[in-house]
C-alpha positions as CSV (number, residue, x, y, z in Angstrom):
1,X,0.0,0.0,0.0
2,X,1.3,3.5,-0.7
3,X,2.1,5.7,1.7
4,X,1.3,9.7,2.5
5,X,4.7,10.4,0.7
6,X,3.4,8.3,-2.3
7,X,0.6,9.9,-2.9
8,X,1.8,13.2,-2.6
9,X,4.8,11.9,-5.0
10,X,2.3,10.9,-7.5
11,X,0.0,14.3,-7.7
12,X,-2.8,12.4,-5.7
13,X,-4.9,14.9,-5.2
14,X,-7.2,13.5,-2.4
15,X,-3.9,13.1,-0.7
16,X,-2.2,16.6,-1.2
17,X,-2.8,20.1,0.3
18,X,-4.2,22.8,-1.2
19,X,-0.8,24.6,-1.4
20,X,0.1,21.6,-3.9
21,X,-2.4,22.0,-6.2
22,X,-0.3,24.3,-8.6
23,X,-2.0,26.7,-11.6
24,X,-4.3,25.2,-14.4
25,X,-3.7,21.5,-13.5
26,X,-5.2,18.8,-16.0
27,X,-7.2,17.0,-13.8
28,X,-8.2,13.5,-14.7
29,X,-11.5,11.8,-12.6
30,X,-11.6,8.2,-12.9
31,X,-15.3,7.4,-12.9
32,X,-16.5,3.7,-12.3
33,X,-19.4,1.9,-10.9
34,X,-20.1,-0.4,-7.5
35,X,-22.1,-3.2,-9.6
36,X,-22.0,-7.3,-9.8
37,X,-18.7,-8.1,-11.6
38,X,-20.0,-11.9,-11.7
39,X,-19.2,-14.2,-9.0
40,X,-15.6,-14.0,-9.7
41,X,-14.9,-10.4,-9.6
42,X,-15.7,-7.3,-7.2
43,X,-18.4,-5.0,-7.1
44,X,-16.1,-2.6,-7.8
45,X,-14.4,-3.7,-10.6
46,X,-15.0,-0.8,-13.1
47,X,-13.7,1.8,-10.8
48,X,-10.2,-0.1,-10.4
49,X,-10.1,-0.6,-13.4
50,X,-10.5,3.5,-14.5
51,X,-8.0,4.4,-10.9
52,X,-5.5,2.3,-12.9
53,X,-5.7,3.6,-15.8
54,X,-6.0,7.3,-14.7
55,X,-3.2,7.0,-12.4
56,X,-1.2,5.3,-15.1
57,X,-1.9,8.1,-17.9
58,X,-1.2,10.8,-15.9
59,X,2.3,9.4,-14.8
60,X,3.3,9.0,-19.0
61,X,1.3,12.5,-19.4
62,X,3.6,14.5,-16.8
63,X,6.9,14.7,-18.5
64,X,5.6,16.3,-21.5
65,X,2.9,18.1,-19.7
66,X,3.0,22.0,-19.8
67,X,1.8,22.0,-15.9
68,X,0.9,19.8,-13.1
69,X,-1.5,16.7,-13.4
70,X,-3.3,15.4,-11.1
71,X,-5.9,12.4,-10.6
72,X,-8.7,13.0,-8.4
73,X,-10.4,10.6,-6.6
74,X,-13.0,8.0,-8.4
75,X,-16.9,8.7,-9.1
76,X,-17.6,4.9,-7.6
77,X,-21.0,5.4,-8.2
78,X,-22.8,4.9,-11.7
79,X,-25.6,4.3,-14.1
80,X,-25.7,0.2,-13.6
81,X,-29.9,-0.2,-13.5
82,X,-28.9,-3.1,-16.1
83,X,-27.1,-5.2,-13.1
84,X,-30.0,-4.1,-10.5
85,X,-31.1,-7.7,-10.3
86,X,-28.0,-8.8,-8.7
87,X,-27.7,-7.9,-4.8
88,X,-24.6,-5.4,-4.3
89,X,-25.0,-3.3,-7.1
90,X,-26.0,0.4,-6.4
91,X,-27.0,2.9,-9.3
92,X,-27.5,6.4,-8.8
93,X,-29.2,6.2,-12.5
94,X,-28.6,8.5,-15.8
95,X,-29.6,12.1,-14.0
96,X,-28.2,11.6,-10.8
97,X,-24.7,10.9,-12.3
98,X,-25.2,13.4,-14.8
99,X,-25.6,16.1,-12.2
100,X,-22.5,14.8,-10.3
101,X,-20.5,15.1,-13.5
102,X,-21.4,18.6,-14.0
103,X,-21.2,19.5,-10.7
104,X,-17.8,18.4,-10.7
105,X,-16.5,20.2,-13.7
106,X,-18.2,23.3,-12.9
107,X,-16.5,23.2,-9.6
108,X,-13.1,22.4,-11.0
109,X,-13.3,24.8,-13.6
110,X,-12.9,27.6,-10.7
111,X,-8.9,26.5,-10.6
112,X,-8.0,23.5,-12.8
113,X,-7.2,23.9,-16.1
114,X,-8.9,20.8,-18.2
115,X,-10.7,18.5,-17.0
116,X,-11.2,14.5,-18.2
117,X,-13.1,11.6,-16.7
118,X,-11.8,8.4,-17.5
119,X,-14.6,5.8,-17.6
120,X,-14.2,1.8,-16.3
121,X,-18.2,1.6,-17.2
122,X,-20.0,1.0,-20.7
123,X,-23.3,1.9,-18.8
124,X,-22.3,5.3,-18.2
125,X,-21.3,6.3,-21.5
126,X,-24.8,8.0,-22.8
127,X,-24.5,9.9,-19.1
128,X,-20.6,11.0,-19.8
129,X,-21.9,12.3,-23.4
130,X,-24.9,14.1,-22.5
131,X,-22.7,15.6,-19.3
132,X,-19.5,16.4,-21.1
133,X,-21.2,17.5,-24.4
134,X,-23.2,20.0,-22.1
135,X,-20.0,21.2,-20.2
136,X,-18.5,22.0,-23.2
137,X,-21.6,24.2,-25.0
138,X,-21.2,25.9,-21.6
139,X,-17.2,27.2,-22.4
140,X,-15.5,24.4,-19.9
141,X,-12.7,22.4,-21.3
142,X,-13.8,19.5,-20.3
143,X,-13.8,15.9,-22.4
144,X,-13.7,12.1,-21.3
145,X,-12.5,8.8,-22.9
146,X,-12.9,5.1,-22.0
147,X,-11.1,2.1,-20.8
148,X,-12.0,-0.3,-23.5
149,X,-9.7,-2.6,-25.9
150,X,-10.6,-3.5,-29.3
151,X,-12.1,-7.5,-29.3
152,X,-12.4,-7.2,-25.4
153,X,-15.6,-9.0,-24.0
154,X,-18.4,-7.2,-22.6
155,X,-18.7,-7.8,-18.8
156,X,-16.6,-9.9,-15.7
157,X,-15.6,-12.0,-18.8
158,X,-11.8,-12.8,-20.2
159,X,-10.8,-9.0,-20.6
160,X,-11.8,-8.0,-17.1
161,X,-10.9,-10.9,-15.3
162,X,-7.2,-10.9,-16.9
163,X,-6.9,-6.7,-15.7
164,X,-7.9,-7.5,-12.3
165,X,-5.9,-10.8,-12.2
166,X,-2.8,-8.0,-12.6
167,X,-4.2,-4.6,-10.8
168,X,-6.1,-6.7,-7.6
169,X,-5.4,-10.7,-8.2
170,X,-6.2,-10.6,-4.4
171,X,-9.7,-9.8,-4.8
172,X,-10.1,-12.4,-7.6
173,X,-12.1,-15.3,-7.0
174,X,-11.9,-18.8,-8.3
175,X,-13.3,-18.6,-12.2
176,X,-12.5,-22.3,-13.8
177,X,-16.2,-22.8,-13.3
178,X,-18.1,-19.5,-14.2
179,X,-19.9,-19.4,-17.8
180,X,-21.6,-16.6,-19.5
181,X,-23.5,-16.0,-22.5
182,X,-20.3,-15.5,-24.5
183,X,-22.6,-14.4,-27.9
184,X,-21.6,-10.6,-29.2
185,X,-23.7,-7.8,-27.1
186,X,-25.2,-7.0,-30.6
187,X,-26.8,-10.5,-30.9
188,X,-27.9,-10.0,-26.8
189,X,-29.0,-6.2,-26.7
190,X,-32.6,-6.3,-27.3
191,X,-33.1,-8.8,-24.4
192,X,-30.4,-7.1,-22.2
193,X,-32.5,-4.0,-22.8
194,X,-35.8,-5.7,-22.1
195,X,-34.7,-7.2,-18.9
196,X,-31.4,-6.8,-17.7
197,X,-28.2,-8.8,-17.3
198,X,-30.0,-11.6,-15.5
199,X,-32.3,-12.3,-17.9
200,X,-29.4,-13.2,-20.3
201,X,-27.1,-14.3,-17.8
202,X,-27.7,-15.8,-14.5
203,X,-24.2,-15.5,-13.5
204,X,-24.2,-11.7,-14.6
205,X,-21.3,-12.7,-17.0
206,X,-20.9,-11.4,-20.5
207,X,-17.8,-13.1,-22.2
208,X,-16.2,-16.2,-20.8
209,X,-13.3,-16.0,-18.4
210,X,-11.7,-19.1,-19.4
211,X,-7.6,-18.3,-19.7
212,X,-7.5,-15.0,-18.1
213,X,-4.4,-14.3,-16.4
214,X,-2.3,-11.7,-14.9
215,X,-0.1,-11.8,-18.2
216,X,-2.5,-10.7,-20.1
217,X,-4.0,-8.4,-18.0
218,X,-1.2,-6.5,-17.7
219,X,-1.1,-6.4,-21.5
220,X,-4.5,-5.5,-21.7
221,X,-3.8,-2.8,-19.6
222,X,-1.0,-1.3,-21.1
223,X,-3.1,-1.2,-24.3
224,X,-5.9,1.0,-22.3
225,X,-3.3,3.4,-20.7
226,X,-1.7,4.0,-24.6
227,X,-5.0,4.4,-25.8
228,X,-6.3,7.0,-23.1
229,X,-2.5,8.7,-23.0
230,X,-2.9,9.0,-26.9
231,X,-6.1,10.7,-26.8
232,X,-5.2,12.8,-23.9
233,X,-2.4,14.4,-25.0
234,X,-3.9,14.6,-28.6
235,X,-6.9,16.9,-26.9
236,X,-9.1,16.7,-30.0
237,X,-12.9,15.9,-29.1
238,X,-16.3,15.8,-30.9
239,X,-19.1,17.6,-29.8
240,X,-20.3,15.0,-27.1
241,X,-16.4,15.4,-25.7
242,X,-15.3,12.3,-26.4
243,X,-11.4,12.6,-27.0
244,X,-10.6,10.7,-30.8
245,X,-7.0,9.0,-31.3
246,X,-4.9,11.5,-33.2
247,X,-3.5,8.2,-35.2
248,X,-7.2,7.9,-36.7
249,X,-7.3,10.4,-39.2
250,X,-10.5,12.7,-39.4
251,X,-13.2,11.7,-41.9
């Protein structure tokens, strides 16, 4: 566990004094969820997930940075209502995260510079679009991006498993036995929209852990922290502030 010296080493800014908190910062919010991660994984999976990745980025962001950045602590609640049939999930729902978002830029704004939530939850994406896109009309620089990997599974299957297995691999539970519907979330949607996750999987899996490992989790997060470090330090958006990777070119 890191100590007091750590955090302060690290820009931590739950863990520094006001007096550290330099002009302008970028400011990145990790914002995750508290939501069934199958029977293998933590409720709090998502926000882990986006504390690593946020914490990650802004140590390869900081020697090129034109000031200080710093990593504020995670939004561990979300919009999970899809998961609300598993006990241990808690959803503050589309509005109530939306206000929380803008509350939060709009009281950054008064002394950080930019701000960027990076998100460990699919379910709040509409919320981080409609929030960010309305920060943004408003004048604030403000913009997220996600923590996804191209080909990864959708939920507490192979891709998740493996980052935890690196990040928290003491919080893991035994997997060899878990199953979920493994079939792509396009094929799934219309009954995951009509009744949730348990209605397509009683687990609350979506993927297959099968083969996860630390290994690849730490590969898999690598991959995440380029891809969020990319897009960062790119700073081009579109209008719902979504940050685009500079290496795609603009169509």
């Amino acid at each position: 566990m890191a100590g007091a010296g750590d955090l302060r080493g690290s820009d931590d800014l739950a863990g520094a004094a006001w007096t550290d908190v330099r002009a302008a910062p970028l400011v990145l919010v990790p914002v995750g969820s508290t939501e069934q991660h199958g029977p293998h994984l933590p409720l709090s999976t998502d926000t882990v997930i986006a504390e690593a990745v946020a914490g990650r980025a802004a140590g390869a962001l900081r020697p090129d940075a034109e000031g200080q950045v710093l990593v504020a602590p995670a939004i561990a609640f979300g919009a999970s209502g899809e998961h609300a049939g598993f006990p241990g999930t808690v959803s503050i729902g589309h509005e109530a995260l939306k206000a929380v978002l803008v509350e939060t830029v709009r009281s950054l704004a008064l002394w950080a510079g930019r701000v960027v939530f990076v998100n460990g939850h699919g379910g709040n994406v509409p919320t981080l679009d409609a929030a960010t896109g309305q920060m943004r009309a408003e004048g604030h620089d403000a913009a997220w991006v996600g923590c996804g990997v191209p080909g990864g599974d959708a939920h507490a299957g192979f891709t998740e498993t493996s980052a935890m297995l690196h990040l928290a691999p003491d919080l893991v539970r035994p997997f060899d036995a878990v199953t979920g519907d493994a079939r792509p979330l396009a094929a799934i949607m219309p009954d995951l929209v009509a009744g949730g996750v348990r209605a397509v999987s009683p687990s609350g899996v979506l993927g297959d852990p099968a083969g996860a490992s630390a290994e690849r989790g730490r590969e898999i997060v690598a991959a995440m922290v380029a891809s969020a470090v990319r897009r960062i330090a790119g700073g081009r958006a579109d209008e719902r502030g979504r940050l685009l990777d500079p290496a795609v070119p603009r169509t």
